[in-house]
N, C-alpha and C positions, 0 to 999 in steps of 0.2 A: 640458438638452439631450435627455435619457432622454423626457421627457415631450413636448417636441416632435415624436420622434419616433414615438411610440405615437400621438400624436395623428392623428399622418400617415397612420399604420397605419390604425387604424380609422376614418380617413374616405374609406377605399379601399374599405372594406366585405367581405364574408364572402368565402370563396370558398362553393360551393354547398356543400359537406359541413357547414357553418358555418353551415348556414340551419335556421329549427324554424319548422315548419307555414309554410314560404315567406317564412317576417322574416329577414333579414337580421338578423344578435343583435350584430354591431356599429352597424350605425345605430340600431339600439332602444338600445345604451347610450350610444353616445356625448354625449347630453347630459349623462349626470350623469359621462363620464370625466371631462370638463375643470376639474371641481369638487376632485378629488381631490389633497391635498396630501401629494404624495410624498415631503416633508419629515420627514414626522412617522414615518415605518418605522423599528424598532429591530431589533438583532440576535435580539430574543424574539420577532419574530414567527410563524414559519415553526415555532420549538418550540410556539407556544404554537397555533396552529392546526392541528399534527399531534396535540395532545392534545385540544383541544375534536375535530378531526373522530373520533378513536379514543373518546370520548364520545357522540357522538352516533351511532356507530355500534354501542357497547352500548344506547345507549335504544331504537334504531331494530328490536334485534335483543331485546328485554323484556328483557334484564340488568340496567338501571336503569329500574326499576317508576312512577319520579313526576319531572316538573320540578323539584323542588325536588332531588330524590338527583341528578338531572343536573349540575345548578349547583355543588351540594357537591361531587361526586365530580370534577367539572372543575376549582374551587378547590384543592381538596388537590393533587389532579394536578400542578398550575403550582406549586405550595410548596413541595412536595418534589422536582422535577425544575428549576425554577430558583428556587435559595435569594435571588438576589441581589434579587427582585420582590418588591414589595409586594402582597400579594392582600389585599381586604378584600370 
C-alpha cells in the first residue's frame, strides 16, 4: 500500500524547489523506484546508514586517509554498535 502510494507521489513529479539544472529528480528516478523491494528494510537500517554516512563524512573531512581504513572503520563501527549483526 506504502509503495503504491510513493509511486503516486512521484509520478506527480517535483515541485520546482525539487528540480537540479531544470530535471525534474522525481521523473529521472522514477524508473528504477518501481524496482525497489520494500520488503527486504530491517530495523538496522537507518543505524547502520547513520554510521556509513558519519564515515564518510570522516573520509570526506581526511580523518580516514584510504578506502580500505573507510570500509574497516565502517565494519568495526556496525560490530560494536549492533552486536546482534553479522559483519564479514
Amino acid at each position: 500500500m506504502l509503495k503504491i502510494w510513493f509511486l503516486q507521489l512521484i509520478s506527480q513529479g517535483a515541485f520546482e524547489e525539487n528540480r537540479i539544472m531544470d530535471t525534474d529528480i522525481y521523473k529521472f528516478y522514477e524508473p528504477f523506484i518501481k524496482d525497489i523491494d520494500g520488503s527486504i528494510i530491517t530495523k538496522y537500517d537507518t543505524s547502520i546508514e547513520i554510521i556509513y554516512v558519519n564515515c564518510m563524512r570522516s573520509y570526506l573531512a581526511d580523518e580516514i586517509k584510504s578506502k580500505s581504513e573507510l570500509i574497516q572503520t565502517f565494519k568495526n563501527k556496525v560490530k560494536s554498535k549492533l552486536r546482534d549483526v553479522t559483519v564479514e
